[in-house]
C-alpha positions as CSV (number, residue, x, y, z in Angstrom):
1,X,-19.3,4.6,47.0
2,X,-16.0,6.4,46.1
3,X,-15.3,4.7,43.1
4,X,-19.1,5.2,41.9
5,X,-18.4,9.0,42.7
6,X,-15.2,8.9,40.8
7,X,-16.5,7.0,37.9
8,X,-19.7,9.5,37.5
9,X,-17.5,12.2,38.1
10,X,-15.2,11.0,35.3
11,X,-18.6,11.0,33.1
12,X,-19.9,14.4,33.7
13,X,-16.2,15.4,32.7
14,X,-16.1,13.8,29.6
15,X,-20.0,14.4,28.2
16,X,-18.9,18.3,29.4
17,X,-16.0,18.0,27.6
18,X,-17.8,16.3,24.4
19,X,-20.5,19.4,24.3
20,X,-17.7,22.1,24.0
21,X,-15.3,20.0,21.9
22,X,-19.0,19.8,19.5
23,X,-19.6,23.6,20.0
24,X,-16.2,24.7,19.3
25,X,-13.4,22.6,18.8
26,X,-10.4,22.0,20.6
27,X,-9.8,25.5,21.2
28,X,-12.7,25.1,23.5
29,X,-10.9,22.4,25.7
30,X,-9.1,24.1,28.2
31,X,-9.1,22.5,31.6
32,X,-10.7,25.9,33.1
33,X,-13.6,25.4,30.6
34,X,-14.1,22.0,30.8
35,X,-14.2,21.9,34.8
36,X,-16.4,24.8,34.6
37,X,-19.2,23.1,32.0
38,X,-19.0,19.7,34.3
39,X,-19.2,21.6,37.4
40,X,-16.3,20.4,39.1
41,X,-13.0,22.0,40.2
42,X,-9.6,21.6,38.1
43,X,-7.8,19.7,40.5
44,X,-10.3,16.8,40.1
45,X,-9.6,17.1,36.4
46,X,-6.6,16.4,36.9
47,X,-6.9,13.4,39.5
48,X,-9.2,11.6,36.9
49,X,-6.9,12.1,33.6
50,X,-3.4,13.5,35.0
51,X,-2.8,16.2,32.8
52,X,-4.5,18.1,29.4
53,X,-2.9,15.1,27.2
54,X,-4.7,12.9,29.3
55,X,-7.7,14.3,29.2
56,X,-7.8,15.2,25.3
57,X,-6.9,11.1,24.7
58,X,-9.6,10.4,26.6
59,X,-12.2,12.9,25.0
60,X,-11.1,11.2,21.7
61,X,-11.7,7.5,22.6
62,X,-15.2,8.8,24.3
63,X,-16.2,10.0,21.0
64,X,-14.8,7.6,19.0
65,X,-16.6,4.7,21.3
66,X,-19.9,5.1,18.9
67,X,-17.3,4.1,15.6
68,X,-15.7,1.2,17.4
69,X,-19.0,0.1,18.6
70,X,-20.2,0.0,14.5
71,X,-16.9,-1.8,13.8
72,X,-17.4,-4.5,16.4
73,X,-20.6,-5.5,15.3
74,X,-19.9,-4.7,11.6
75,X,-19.7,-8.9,10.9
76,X,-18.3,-10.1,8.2
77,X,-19.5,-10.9,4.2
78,X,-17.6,-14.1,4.4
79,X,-15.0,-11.8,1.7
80,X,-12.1,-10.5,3.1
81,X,-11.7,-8.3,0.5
82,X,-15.5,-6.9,0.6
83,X,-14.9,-6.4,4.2
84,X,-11.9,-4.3,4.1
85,X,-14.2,-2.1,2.1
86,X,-16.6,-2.2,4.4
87,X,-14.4,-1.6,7.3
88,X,-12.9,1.8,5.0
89,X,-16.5,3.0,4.7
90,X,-17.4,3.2,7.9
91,X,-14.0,4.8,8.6
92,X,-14.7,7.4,5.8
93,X,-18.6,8.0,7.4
94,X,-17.5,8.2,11.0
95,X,-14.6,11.0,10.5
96,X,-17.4,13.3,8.4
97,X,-20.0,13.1,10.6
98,X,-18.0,13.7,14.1
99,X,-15.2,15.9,12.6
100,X,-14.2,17.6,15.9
101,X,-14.1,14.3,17.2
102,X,-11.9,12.6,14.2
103,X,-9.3,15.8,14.2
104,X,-8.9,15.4,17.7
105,X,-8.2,11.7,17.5
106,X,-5.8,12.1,14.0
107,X,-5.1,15.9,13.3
108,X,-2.9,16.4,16.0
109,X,-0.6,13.1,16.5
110,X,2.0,13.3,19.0
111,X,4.9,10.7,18.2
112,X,4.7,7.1,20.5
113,X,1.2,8.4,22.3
114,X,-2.0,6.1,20.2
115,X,-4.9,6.3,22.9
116,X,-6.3,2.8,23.6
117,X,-9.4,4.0,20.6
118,X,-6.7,4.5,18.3
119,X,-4.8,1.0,19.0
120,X,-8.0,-0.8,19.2
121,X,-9.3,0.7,15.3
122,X,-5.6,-0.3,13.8
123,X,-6.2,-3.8,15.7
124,X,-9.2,-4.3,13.8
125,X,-7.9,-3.2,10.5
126,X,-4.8,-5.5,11.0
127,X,-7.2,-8.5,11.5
128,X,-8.9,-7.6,8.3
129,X,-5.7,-7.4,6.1
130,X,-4.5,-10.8,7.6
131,X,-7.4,-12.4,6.3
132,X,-6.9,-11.1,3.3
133,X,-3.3,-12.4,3.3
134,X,-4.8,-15.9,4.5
135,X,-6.9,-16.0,0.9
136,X,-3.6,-15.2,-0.9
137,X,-4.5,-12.1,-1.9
138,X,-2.4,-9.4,-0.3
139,X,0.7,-8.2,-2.7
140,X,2.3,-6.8,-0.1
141,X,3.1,-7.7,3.9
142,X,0.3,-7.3,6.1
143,X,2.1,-4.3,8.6
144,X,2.8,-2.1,4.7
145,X,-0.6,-3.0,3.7
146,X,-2.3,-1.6,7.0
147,X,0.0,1.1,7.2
148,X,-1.5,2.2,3.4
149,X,-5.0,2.1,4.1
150,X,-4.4,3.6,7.4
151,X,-3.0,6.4,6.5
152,X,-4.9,7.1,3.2
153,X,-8.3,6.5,5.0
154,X,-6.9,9.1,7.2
155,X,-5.7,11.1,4.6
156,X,-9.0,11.4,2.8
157,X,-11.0,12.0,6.5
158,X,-8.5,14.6,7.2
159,X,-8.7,16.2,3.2
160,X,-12.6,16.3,3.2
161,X,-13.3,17.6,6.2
162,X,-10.8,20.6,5.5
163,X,-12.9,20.8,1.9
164,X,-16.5,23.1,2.2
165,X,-19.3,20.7,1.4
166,X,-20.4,22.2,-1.7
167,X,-16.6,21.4,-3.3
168,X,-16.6,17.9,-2.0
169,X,-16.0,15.5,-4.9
170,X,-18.6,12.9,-4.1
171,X,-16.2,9.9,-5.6
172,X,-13.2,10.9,-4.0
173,X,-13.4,8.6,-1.1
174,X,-14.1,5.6,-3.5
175,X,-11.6,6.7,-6.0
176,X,-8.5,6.3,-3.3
177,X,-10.3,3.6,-1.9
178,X,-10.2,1.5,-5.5
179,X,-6.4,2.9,-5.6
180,X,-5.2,1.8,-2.3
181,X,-6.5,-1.4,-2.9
182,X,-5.2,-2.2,-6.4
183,X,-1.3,-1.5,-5.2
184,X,-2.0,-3.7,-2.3
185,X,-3.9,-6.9,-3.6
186,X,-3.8,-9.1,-6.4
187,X,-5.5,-9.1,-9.5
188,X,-9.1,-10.7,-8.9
189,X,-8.8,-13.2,-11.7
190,X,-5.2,-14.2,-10.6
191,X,-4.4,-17.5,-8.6
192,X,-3.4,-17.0,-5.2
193,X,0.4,-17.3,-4.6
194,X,1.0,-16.5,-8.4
195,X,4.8,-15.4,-7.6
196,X,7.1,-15.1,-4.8
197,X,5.9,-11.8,-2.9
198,X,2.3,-13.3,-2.9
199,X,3.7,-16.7,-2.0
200,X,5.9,-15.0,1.1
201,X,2.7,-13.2,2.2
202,X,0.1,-16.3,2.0
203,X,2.9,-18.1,4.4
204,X,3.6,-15.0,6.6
205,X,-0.3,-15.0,7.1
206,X,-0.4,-19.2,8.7
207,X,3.1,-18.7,10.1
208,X,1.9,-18.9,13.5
209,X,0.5,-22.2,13.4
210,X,3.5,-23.7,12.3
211,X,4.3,-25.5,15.6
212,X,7.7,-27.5,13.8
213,X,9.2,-24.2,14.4
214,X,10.9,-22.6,17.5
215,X,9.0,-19.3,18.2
216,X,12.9,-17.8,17.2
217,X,13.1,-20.0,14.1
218,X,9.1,-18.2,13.4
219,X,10.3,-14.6,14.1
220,X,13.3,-14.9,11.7
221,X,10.9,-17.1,9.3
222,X,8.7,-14.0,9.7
223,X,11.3,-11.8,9.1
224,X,12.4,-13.5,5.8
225,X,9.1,-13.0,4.4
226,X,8.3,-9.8,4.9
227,X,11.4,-8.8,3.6
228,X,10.4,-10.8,0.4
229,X,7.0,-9.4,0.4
230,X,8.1,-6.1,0.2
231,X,10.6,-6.0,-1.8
């Protein structure tokens, strides 16, 4: 019975939470206001989540459940590539319509804390671009590739919502999409593994299933080819 209490507790505190964030941005987060709206008193707060930090990571993955449920059962096209654009759509569609939600989640980064949302959204994207790499058609090493997408989806989220609707360019998103993609994959008409970066990347992406190798021998393998991918 405790742990239902807690755990409904823990509910009220984040849908409370999730109103005010909605109504006025993080400004309207402070543990006094959010205690107040669920109805409980601070110190629970601070049982449930530990401290502000706590609670503001947990607002975010609360909000950001509804995108990570739409990229779970997103499927696949049978086309890496198509997917990857798929998966940047959604990403692009998701920050614009829960704003408060997406600044709170990327607008404010603090260095080494990713909530479990966060980790779980950059997992995904990673298991994209390695199937990409798979097909031979990743120009540079999987961790650069999702590090560029990443961070322009983010980019574009973060530029857009700061933009007043009227100005938005309608192609923009598309536009750095198209350019994202071209520095990271190869030409469409080209063969896979048409020279040695693409070659080093196409291995990097199967390395794991090369059981001749010691797991050391497949870190420094690894190692070796990302080097050569990105260079």
């Amino acid at each position: 019975m405790a742990t239902k209490t807690a755990a409904d507790t823990r509910e009220r505190i984040l849908q409370a939470a999730a109103t005010l964030l909605a109504a006025e941005g993080r400004d309207g987060l402070s543990t006094r206001a959010v205690s107040a709206a669920a109805g409980v008193q601070p110190p629970a707060l601070y049982r449930l989540f530990g401290d502000k930090d706590g609670l503001l990571d947990a607002v975010a993955a609360y909000g950001f459940d509804e995108y990570l449920k739409s990229k779970r059962t997103l499927g696949s096209t049978g086309d890496a590539v198509e997917d990857l654009r798929r998966g940047w759509d959604l990403h692009i569609e998701f920050g614009l319509s829960r704003p408060e939600f997406y600044v709170l989640m990327y607008g404010d980064a603090r260095p080494g804390c990713t909530s479990p949302a966060g980790r779980e959204a950059e997992s995904m994207l990673h298991a994209i671009i390695e199937r990409v790499a798979a097909t031979g058609r990743l120009r540079v090493s999987v961790d650069r590739a999702a590090r560029l997408v990443h961070a322009t989806g983010m980019g574009v989220v973060l530029s857009l919502i700061a933009t007043p609707l009227a100005d938005r360019d309608p192609e923009f998103s598309t536009t750095a999409r198209e350019t994202v993609l071209t520095r990271i994959l190869t030409g469409g008409g080209e063969p896979a593994g048409s020279d040695l970066p693409e070659r080093a990347i196409a291995l990097r992406a199967g390395l794991e299933g090369a059981s001749v190798l010691t797991a050391a021998e497949r870190v420094l393998m690894a190692e070796w080819l990302d080097r050569i991918a990105d260079a």
